[in-house]
MARMARGU-961765 format. One record per residue: residue number from 1; residue in one letter; chain; x, y, z of N, C-alpha, C in turn. Coordinates in steps of 0.05 Angstrom, whole numbers, plus 5000, padded with zeros to 4 digits. Example, Ala and Ser with C-alpha at 12.3 -4.5 7.8 and 13.67 -1.06 7.14 Angstrom:
<recs>
+-----+--------+--------+------+------+------+------+------+------+------+------+------+
: num : residu : chaine :   nX :   nY :   nZ :  caX :  caY :  caZ :   cX :   cY :   cZ :
+-----+--------+--------+------+------+------+------+------+------+------+------+------+
:   1 :      A :      A : 5264 : 4886 : 5156 : 5246 : 4910 : 5156 : 5264 : 4934 : 5156 :
:   2 :      S :      A : 5257 : 4955 : 5142 : 5273 : 4979 : 5143 : 5258 : 5001 : 5157 :
+-----+--------+--------+------+------+------+------+------+------+------+------+------+
</recs>
This chain:
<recs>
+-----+--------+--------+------+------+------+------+------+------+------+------+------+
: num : residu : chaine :   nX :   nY :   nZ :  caX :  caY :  caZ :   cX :   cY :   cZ :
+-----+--------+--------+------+------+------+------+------+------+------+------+------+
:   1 :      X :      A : 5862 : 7342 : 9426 : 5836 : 7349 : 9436 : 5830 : 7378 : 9427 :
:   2 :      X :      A : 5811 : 7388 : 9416 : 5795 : 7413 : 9399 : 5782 : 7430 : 9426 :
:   3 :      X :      A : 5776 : 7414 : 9442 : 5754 : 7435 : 9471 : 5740 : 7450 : 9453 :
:   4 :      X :      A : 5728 : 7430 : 9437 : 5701 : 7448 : 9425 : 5710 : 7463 : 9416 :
:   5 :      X :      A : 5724 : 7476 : 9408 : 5733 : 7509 : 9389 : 5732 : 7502 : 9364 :
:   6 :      X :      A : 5729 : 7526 : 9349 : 5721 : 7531 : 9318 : 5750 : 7529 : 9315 :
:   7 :      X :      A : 5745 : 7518 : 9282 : 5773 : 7508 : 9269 : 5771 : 7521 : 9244 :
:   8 :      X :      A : 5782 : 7540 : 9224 : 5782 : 7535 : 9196 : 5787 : 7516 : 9179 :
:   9 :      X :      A : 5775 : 7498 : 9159 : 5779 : 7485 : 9148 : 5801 : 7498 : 9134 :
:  10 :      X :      A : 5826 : 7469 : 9126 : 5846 : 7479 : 9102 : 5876 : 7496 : 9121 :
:  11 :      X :      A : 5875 : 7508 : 9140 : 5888 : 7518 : 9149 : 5914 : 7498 : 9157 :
:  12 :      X :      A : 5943 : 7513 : 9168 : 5963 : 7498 : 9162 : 5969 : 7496 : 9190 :
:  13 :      X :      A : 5959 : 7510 : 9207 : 5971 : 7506 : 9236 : 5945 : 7516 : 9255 :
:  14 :      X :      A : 5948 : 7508 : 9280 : 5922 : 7525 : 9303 : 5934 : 7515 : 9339 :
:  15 :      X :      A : 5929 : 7548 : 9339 : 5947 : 7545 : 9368 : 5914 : 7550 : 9385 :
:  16 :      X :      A : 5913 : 7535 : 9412 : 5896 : 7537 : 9437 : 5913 : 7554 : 9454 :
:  17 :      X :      A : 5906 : 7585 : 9460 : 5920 : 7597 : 9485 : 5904 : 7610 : 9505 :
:  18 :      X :      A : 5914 : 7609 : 9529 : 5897 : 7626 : 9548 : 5910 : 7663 : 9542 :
:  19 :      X :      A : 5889 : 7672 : 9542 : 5891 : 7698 : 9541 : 5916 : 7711 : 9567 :
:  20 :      X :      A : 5930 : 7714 : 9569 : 5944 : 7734 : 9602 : 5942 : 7756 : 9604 :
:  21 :      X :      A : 5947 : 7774 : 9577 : 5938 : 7810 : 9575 : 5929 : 7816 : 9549 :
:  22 :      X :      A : 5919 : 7842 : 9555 : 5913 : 7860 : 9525 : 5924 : 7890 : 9525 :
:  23 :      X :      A : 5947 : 7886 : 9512 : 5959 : 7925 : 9516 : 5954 : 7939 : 9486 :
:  24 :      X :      A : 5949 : 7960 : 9497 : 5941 : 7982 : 9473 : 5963 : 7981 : 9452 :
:  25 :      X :      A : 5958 : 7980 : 9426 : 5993 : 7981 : 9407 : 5977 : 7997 : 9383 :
:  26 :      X :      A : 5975 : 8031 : 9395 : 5967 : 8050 : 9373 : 5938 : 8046 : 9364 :
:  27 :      X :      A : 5929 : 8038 : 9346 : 5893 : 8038 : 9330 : 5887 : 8000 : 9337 :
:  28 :      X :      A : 5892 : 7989 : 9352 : 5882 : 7968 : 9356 : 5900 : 7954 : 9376 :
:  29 :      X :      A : 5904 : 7930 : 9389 : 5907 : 7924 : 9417 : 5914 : 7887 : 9415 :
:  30 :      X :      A : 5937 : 7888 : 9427 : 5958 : 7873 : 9426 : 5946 : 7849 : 9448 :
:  31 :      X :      A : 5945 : 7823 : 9434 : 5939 : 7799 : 9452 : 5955 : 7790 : 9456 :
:  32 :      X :      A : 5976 : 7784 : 9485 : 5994 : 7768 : 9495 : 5983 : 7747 : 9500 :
:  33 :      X :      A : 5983 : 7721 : 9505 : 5968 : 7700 : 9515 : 5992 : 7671 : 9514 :
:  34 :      X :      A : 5987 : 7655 : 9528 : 6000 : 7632 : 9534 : 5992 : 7604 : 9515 :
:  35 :      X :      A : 6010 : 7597 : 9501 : 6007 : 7564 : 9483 : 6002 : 7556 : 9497 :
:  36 :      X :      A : 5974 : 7538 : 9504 : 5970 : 7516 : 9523 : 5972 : 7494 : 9505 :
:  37 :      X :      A : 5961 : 7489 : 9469 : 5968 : 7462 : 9449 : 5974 : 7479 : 9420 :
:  38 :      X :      A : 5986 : 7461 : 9403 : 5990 : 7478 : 9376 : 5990 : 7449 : 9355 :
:  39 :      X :      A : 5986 : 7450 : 9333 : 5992 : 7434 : 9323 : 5998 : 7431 : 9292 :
:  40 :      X :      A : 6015 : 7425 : 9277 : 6019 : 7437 : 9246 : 6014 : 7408 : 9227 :
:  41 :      X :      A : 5994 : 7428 : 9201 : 5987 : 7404 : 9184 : 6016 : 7389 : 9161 :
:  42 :      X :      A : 6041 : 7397 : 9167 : 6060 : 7398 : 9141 : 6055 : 7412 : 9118 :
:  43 :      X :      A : 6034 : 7429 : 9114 : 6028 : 7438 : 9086 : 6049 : 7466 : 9088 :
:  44 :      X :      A : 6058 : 7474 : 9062 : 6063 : 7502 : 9069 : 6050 : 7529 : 9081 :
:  45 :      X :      A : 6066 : 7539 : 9094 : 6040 : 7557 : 9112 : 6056 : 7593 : 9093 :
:  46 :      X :      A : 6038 : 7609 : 9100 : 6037 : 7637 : 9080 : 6035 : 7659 : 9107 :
:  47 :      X :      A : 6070 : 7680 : 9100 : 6066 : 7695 : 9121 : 6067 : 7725 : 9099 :
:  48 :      X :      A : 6056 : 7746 : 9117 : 6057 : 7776 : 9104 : 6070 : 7787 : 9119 :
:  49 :      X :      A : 6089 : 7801 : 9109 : 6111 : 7812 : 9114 : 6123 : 7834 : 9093 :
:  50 :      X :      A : 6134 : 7864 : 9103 : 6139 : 7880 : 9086 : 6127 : 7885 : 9073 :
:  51 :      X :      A : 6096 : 7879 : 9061 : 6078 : 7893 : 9047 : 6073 : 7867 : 9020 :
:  52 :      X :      A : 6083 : 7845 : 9028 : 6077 : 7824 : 9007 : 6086 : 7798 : 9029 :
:  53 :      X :      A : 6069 : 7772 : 9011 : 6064 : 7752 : 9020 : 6090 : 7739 : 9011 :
:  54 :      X :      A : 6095 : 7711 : 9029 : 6119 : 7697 : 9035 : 6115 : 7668 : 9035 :
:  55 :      X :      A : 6119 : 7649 : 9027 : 6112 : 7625 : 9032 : 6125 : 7612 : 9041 :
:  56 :      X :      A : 6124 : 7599 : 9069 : 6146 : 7587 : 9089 : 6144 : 7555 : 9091 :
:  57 :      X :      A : 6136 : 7552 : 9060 : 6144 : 7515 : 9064 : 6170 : 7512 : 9077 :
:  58 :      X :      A : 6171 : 7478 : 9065 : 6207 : 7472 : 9077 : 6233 : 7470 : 9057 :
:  59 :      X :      A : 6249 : 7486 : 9061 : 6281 : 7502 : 9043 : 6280 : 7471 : 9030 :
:  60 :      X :      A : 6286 : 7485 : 9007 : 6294 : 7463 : 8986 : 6321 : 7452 : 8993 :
:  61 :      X :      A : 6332 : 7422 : 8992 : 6358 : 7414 : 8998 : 6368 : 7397 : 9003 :
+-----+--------+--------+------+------+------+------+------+------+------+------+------+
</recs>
């Protein structure tokens, strides 16, 4: 179930959370919040890390 919320098309995963806090973390501000649904398309998903991008399909094997 979506509860009406905006989706990006193409995207590889989308979590629904309730917000619980917001703490300051230096020039912009840290969302804690609770998984209430999540759900993943199998595609490979793309993380940034260290100053370059990573592609976290599934380990060859």
């Amino acid at each position: 179930m979506d509860h009406d919320l905006p989706r990006i098309d193409g995207t590889v995963a989308w979590l629904r959370c309730e917000q619980v806090e917001l703490v300051p973390g230096g020039d912009h501000t840290v969302v804690l919040a609770h998984v209430d649904e999540a759900a993943v398309t199998g595609s490979a998903s793309l993380t940034y890390h260290l100053r370059s991008f990573h592609d976290l399909g599934p380990a060859a094997g």
